[in-house]
C-alpha positions as CSV (number, residue, x, y, z in Angstrom):
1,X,-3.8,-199.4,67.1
2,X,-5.6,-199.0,70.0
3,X,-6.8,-195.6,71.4
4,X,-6.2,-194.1,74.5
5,X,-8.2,-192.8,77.3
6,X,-7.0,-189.5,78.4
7,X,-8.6,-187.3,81.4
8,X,-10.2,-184.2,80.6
9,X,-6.8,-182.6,81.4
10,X,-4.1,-182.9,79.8
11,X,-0.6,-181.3,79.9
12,X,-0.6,-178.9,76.7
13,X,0.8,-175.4,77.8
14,X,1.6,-173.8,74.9
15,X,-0.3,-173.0,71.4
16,X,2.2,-172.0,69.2
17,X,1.2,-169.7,66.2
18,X,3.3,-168.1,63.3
19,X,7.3,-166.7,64.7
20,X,7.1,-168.9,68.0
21,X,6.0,-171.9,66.1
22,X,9.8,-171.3,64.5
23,X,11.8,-170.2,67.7
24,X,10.4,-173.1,69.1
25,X,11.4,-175.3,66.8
26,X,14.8,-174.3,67.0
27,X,14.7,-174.8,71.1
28,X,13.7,-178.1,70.7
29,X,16.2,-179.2,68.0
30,X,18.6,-177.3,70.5
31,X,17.7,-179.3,73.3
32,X,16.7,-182.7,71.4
33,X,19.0,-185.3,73.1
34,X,18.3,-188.9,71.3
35,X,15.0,-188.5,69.3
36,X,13.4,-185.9,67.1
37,X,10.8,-187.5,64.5
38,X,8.7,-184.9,62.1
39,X,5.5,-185.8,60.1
40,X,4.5,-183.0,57.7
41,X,2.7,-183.1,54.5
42,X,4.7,-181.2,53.1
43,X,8.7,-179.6,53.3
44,X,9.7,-176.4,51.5
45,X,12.6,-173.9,51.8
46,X,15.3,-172.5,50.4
47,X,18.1,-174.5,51.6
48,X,20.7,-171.8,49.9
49,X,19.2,-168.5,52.3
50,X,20.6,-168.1,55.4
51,X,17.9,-166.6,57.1
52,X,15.1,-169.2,55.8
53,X,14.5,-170.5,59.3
54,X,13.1,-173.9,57.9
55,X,16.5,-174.2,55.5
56,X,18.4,-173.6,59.3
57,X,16.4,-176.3,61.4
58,X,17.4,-178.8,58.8
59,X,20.9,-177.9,58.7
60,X,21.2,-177.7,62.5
61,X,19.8,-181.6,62.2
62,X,21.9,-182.6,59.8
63,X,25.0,-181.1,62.3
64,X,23.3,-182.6,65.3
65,X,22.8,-186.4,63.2
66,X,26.5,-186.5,62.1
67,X,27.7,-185.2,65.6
68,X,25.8,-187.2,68.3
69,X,23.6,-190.2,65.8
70,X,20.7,-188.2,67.3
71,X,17.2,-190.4,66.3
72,X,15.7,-188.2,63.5
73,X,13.1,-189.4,60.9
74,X,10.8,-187.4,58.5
75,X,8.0,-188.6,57.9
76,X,5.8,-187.1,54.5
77,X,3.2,-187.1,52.2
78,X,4.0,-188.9,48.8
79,X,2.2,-186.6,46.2
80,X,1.4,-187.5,42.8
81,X,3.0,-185.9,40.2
82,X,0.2,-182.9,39.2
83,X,0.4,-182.1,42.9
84,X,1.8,-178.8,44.1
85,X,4.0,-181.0,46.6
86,X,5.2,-183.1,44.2
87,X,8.7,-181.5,43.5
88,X,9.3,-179.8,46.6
89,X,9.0,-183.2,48.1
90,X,10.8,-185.0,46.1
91,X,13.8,-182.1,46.3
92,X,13.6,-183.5,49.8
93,X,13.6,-186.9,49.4
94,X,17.3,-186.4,47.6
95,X,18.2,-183.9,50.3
96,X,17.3,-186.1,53.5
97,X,19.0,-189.1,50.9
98,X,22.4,-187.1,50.7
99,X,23.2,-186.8,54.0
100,X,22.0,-189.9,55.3
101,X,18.5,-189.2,57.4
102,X,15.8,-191.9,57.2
103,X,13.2,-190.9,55.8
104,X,9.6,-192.5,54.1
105,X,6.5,-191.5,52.5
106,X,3.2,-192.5,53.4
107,X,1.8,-195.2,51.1
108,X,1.0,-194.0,47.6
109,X,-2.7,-194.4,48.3
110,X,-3.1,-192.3,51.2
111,X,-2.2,-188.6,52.2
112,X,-0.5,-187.4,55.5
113,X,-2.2,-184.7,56.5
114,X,-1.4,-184.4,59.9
115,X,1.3,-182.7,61.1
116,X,3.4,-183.7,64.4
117,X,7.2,-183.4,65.8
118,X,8.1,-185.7,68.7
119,X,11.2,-184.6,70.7
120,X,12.7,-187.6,73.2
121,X,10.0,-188.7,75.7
122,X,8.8,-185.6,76.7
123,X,7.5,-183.6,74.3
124,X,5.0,-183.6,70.8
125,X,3.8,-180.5,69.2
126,X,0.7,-181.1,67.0
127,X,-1.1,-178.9,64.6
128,X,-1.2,-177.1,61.2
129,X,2.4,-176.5,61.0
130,X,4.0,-177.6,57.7
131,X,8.1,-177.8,57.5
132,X,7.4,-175.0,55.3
133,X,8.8,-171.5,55.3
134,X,4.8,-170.0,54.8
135,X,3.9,-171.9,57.7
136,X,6.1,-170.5,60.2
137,X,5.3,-167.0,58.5
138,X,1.7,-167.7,58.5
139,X,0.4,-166.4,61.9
140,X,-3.2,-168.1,61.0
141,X,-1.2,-171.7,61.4
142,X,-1.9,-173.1,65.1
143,X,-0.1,-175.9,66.7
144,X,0.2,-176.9,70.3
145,X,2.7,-178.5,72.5
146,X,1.9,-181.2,74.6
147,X,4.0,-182.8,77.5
148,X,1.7,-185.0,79.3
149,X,3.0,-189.0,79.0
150,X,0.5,-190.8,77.8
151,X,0.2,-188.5,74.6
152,X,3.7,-188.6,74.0
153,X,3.4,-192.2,74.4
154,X,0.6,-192.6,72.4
155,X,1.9,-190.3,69.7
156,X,5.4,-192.3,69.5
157,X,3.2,-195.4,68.6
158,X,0.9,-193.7,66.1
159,X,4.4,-192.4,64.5
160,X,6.1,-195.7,64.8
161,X,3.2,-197.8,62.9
162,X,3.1,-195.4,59.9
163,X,6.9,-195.3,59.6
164,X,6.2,-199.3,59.1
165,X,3.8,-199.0,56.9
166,X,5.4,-196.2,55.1
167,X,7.6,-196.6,51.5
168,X,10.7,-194.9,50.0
169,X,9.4,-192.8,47.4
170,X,9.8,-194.7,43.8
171,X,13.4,-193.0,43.2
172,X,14.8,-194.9,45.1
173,X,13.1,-197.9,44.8
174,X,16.5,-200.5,44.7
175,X,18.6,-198.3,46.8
176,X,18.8,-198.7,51.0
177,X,17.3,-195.3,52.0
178,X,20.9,-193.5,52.4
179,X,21.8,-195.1,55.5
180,X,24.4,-197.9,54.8
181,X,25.4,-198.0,50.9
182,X,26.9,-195.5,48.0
183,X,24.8,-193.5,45.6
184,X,25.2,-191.3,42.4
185,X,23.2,-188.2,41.3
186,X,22.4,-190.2,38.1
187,X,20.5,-192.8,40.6
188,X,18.2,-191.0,42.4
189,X,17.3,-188.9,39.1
């Protein structure tokens, strides 16, 4: 892919640390109106509290996918199995599954690291920011939001070319990714 040239200004008005990382977040799901594509390396909450802001964001996307076929894909690491991330991501894997949101890992060989959201044409955040309830409580995470064109451009591409090079995790290996065909529990176990 090939790099861009960028002035030595750039539209990025906003670093985003800790709580306004999160209320953010929620703004731009909130005013998302066709395309809202996350790469984390990891995702972790407690989808059954209420108040875990993380656990609310996906929610509100899941309402927001069913309601309007809003554009949403995750993009995340794909941990071996002594890795810390390993069954959080996986939890999410199932999750994203259930209710129908495409989602891949990067290939088996690699890590994501890098962490981006891309909302419509207008906007990418980029930074330390996990999909993780300790990140948005973390105030020593630091992300920034960029609105300038060519980034957002460039950033769509860079997303767009690991989503092809990206795999279903091996669970569902067989299956189509949630978006067209039945499932059981007992098949993604």
């Amino acid at each position: 892919m090939k790099d861009i040239n960028l002035s030595p200004v750039f539209f990025a008005n906003i670093s985003l640390h800790g709580l306004s990382f999160g209320n953010r977040v929620r703004e731009l799901i909130s005013e998302c109106k066709f395309r809202f594509w996350v790469q984390t390396y990891v995702i972790s909450c407690n989808t059954r509290r209420a108040s875990d802001p993380v656990a609310a964001w996906l929610r509100y996307l899941v309402d927001k996918f069913h309601s309007s076929k809003l554009d949403i894909k995750f993009l995340f690491d794909a941990p071996k199995s002594n890795r810390h991330n390993f069954n959080t991501n996986s939890h999410f894997s199932r999750f994203f599954f259930s209710n129908g949101i495409p989602f891949r890992c990067c290939s088996p060989k690699s890590t994501l690291h890098g962490k981006i959201i891309i909302v419509d044409d207008y906007c990418v955040i980029a930074g330390s920011h996990n999909w993780a309830t300790s990140s948005v409580k973390n105030s020593s995470e630091l992300s920034v939001e960029m609105f300038d064109p060519e980034i957002v451009s460039y950033m769509s591409r860079l997303f767009e070319s690991r989503w092809e090079k990206s795999v279903l995790p091996k669970i569902f290996h067989g299956l189509d990714g949630g978006l067209n065909g039945s499932y059981s529990e007992s098949d993604i176990r």
